[in-house]
C-alpha positions, 0 to 999 in steps of 0.5 A, a space after each residue: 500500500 502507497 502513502 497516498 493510497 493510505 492517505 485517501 484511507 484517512 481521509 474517507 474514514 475522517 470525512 465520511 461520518 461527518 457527512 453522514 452525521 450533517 445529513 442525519 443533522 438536517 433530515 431530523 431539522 426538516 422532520 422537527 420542522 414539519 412535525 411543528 407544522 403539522 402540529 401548528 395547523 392542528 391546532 388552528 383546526 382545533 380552534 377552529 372547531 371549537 369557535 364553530 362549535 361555541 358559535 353553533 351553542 350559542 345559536 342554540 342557547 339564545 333560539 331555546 331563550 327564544 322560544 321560552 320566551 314567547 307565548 304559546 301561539 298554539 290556544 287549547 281546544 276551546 280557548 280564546 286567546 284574548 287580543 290585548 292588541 285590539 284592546 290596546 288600540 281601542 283604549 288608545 283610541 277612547 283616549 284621543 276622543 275624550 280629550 277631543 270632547 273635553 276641547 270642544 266643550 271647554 271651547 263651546 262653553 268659553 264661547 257661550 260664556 263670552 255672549 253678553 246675557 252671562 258676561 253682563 250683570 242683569 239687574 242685581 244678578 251677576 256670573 262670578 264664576 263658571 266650569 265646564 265638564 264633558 259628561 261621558 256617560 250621557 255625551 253632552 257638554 255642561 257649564 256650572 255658572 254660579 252667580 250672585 245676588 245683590 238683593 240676597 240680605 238673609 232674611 227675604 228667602 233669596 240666597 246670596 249664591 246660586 248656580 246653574 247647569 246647562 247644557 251647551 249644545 242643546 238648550 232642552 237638554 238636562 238642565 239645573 237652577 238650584 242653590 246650596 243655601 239652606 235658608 232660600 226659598 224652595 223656589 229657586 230649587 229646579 231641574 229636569 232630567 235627561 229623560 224630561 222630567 222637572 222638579 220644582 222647589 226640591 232642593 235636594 234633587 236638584 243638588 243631586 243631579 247638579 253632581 251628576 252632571 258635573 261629575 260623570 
């Protein structure tokens, strides 16, 4: 064997187990990497599922809420369900024409109350003072006017207050002339009812039916 032959010897003994060492080196570099790729996109699908899976409980939770949360639209055999809608909308709709009546009678009676025969003293008589009411029950608009008298000393039966209610629009109406004092002669007590009947020198039922108008 030649120098040189032995020295080739050396060098492949020397060499060869580096090399195969650096390639051994990479082969697991490039596996670890691809085992780290691999175990990366794992885990984004991983995450993935699960955000689907919160997204789909979700969904299902807040339908079952849902559900729970409205009537039964399904009535049992025979039962009526009652329509609060219908209710509320013809409440809403009394309300708007009530306060419409009330207006136009609070008009009428401020136009009734501004003629000259009740803005005017006649003789020793004279308006002090005046309300009107919007009766709902009967649909008609009243005035109270209370009015004084200068006459009125105690002593010749004409009360010092009196007051009467009439209707605004219809003069044959419900009407009253009455007064509160005890001590005035009963025939300053008078009043006719819707139905037409009059009562003359009863106090106590002209009082009653001035509140009924005025206040129903």
């Amino acid at each position: 064997m030649t120098g040189r032959r032995l020295v080739l010897i050396v060098i492949s003994c020397f060499c060869f187990p580096l090399v195969v060492f650096n390639r051994g080196a990479s082969s697991r570099g490039e596996g670890l990497a691809r085992a780290r790729r691999r175990l990366r996109g794992q885990c984004r699908r991983l995450h993935s599922r699960n955000r689907s899976k919160n997204r789909l409980m979700a969904f299902r939770l807040t339908l079952l809420l849902v559900i729970l949360g409205l009537p039964s639209c399904k009535a049992r055999e025979g039962e009526v369900v009652p329509d609060h809608r219908a209710e509320d909308r013809a409440a809403s709709e009394r309300r708007e024409r009530l306060w419409e009546r009330r207006r136009q009678c609070a008009s009428a009676a401020a136009t009734m109350m501004a003629r000259p025969e009740w803005a005017k003293p006649v003789g020793a008589v004279m308006t002090v003072g005046w309300e009107n009411h919007y009766n709902e029950s009967m649909d008609r608009c009243f005035v109270r006017v209370s009015t004084s008298d200068r006459e009125a000393n105690g002593k010749n039966g004409i009360p010092p207050l009196t007051y009467s209610v009439i209707d605004v629009f219809d003069a044959s109406g419900p009407n009253v002339s009455c007064t509160d004092d005890t001590r005035a002669m009963a025939i300053f007590c008078a009043s006719t009812d819707e139905k037409g009947m009059s009562a003359s020198g009863d106090c106590g039922k002209c009082r009653a039916l001035a509140k009924d108008l005025m206040t129903k």
